[in-house]
KOLKOL-851352 format. One record per residue (C-alpha): x, y, z. Coordinates in Angstrom, 1 decimal. Example, Ala and Ser with C-alpha at 12.3 -4.5 7.8 and 13.67 -1.06 7.14 Angstrom:
KOLKOL-851352
<node X="12.3" Y="-4.5" Z="7.8"/>
<node X="13.7" Y="-1.1" Z="7.1"/>
This chain:
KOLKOL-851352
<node X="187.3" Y="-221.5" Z="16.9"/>
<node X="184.7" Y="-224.2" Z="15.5"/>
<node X="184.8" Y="-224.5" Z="11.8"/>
<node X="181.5" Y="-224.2" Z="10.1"/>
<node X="183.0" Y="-224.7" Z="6.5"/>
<node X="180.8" Y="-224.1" Z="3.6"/>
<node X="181.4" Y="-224.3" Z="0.0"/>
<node X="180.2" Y="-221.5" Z="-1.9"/>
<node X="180.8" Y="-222.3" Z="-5.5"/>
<node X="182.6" Y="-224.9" Z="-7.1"/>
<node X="185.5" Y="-224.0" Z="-9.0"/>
<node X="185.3" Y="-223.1" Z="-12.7"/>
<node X="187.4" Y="-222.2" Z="-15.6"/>
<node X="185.2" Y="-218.8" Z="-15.7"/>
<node X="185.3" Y="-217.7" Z="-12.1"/>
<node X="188.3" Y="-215.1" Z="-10.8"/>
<node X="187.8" Y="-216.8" Z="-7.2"/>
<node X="187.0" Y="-220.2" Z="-5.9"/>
<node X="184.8" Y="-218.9" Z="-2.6"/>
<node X="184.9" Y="-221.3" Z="0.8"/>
<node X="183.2" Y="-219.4" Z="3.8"/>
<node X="184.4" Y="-220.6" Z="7.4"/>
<node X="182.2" Y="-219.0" Z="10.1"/>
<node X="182.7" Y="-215.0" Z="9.9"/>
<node X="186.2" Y="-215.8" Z="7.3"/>
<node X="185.6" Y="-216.2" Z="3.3"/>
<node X="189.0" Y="-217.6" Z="1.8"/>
<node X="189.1" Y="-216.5" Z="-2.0"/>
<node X="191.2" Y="-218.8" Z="-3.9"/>
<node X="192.2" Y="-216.5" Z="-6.6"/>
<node X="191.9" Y="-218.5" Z="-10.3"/>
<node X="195.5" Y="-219.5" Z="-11.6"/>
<node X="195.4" Y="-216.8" Z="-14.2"/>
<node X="192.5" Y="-214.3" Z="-13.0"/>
<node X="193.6" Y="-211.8" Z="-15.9"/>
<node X="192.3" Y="-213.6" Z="-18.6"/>
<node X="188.7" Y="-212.9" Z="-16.5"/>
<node X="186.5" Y="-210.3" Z="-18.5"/>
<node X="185.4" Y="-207.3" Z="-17.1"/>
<node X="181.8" Y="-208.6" Z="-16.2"/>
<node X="182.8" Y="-211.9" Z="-14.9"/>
<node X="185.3" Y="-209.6" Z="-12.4"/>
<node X="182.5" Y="-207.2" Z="-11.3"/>
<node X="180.0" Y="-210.1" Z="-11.2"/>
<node X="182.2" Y="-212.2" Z="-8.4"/>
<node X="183.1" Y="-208.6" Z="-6.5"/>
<node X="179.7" Y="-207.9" Z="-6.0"/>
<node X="179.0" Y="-211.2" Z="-4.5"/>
<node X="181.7" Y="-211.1" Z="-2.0"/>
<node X="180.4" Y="-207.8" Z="-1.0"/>
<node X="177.3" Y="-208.7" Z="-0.3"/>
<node X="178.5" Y="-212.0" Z="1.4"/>
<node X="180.3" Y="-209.4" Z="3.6"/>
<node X="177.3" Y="-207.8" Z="4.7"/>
<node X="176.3" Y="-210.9" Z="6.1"/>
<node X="179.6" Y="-211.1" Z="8.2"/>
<node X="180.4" Y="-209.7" Z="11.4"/>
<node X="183.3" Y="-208.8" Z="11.2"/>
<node X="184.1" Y="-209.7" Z="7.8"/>
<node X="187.2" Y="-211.2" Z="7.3"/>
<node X="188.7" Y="-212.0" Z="4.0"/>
<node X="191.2" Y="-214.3" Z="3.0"/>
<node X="193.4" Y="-214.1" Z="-0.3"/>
<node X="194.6" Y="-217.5" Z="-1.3"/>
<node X="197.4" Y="-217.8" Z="-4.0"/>
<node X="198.1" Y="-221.2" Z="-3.6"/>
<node X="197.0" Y="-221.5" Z="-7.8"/>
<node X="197.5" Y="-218.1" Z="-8.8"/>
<node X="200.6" Y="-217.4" Z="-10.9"/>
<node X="200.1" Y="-214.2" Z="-12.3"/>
<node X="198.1" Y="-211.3" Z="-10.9"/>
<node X="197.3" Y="-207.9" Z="-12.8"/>
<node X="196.4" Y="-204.4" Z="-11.8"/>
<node X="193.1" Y="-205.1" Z="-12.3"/>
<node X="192.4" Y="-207.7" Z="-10.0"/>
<node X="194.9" Y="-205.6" Z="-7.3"/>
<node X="192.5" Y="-203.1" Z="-7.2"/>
<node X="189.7" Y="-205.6" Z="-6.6"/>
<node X="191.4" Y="-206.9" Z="-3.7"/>
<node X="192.0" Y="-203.7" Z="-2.4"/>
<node X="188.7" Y="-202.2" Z="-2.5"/>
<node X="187.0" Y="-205.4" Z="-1.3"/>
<node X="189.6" Y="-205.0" Z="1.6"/>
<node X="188.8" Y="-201.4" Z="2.3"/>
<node X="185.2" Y="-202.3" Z="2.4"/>
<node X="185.9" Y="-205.2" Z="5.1"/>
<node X="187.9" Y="-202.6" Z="7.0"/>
<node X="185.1" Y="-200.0" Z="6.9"/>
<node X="183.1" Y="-203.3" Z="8.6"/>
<node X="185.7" Y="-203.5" Z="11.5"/>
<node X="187.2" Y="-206.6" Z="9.6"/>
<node X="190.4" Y="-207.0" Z="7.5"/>
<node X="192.2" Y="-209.1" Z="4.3"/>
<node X="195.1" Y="-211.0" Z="4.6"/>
<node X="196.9" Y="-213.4" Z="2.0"/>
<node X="198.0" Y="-216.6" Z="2.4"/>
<node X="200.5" Y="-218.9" Z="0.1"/>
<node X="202.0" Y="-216.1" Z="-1.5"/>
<node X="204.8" Y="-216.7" Z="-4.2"/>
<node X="207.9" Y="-214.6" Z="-4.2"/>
<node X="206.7" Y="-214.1" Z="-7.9"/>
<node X="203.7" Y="-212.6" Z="-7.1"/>
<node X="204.8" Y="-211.1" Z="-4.0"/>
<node X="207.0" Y="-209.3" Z="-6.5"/>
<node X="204.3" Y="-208.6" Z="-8.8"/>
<node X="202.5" Y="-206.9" Z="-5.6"/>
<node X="205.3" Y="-205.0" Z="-4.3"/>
<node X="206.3" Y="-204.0" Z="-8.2"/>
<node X="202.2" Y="-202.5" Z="-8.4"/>
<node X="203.0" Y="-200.8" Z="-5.0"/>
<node X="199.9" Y="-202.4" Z="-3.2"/>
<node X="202.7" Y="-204.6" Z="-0.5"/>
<node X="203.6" Y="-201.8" Z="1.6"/>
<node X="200.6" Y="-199.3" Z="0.4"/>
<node X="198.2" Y="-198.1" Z="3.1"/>
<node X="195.3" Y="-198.5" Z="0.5"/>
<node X="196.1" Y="-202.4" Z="1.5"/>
<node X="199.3" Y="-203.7" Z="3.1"/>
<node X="198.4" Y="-206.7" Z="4.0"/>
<node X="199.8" Y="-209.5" Z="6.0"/>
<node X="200.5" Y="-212.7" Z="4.6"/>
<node X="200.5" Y="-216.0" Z="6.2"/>
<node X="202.4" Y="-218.9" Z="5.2"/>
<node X="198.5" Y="-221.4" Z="5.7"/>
<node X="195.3" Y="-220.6" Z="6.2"/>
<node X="195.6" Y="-222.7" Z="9.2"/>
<node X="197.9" Y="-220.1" Z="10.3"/>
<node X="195.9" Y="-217.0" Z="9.3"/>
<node X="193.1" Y="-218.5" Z="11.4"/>
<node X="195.0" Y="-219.2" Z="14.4"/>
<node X="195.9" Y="-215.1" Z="14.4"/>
<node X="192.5" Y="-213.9" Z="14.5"/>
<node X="191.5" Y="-211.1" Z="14.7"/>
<node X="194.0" Y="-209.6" Z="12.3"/>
């Protein structure tokens, strides 16, 4: 697959993800502490990748917790529903660079093995991409 990589945003203290979009795939580098994100901030960037979904055909999300070292229920639940949404699009959500920390946390909230998500991680993005479609 060509690689038409485009920057979205660059990052920021503020932002819960860092947004890269390769052709139809948007990797969303979660922020190292996305918790401390306020409520607006949260539904601000979740409406964005929505709509950069709409553009996608399929959509196809990627979770990146290379810098993420602690996640909370609240940004679970934004991961799942944006992944429910690129499933209703015939896409899907996987995650990449996950720690066994937060792999615990995950599995601790439920969300590892849940049918709401259960998603498949990848070791790289390089490998993600080379599975498509997931």
């Amino acid at each position: 697959m060509a690689s038409n990589f485009v920057p979205m945003e660059t990052t920021s203290p503020t932002k819960l993800f860092h947004i890269e979009r390769r052709d139809n795939v948007s990797i969303l580098r979660l922020a190292p502490h996305p918790f401390t994100q306020r409520y607006e901030s949260i539904h601000h960037e979740y409406n964005a990748v929505m709509r950069q979904m709409e553009d996608l055909s399929p959509p196809y999300l990627v979770f990146d917790f290379s810098d993420c070292r602690y996640i909370d229920s609240i940004m679970v639940g934004t991961m799942a529903q944006l992944t429910r949404r690129a499933r209703t699009l015939d896409g899907n959500a996987v995650l990449i660079h996950v720690s066994n920390q937060i792999e615990e946390m995950l599995r601790s909230l439920m969300m590892l093995e849940s049918r709401k998500a259960a998603w498949q991680k990848y070791p790289s993005l390089e490998d993600a991409i080379a599975d498509l479609p997931w």
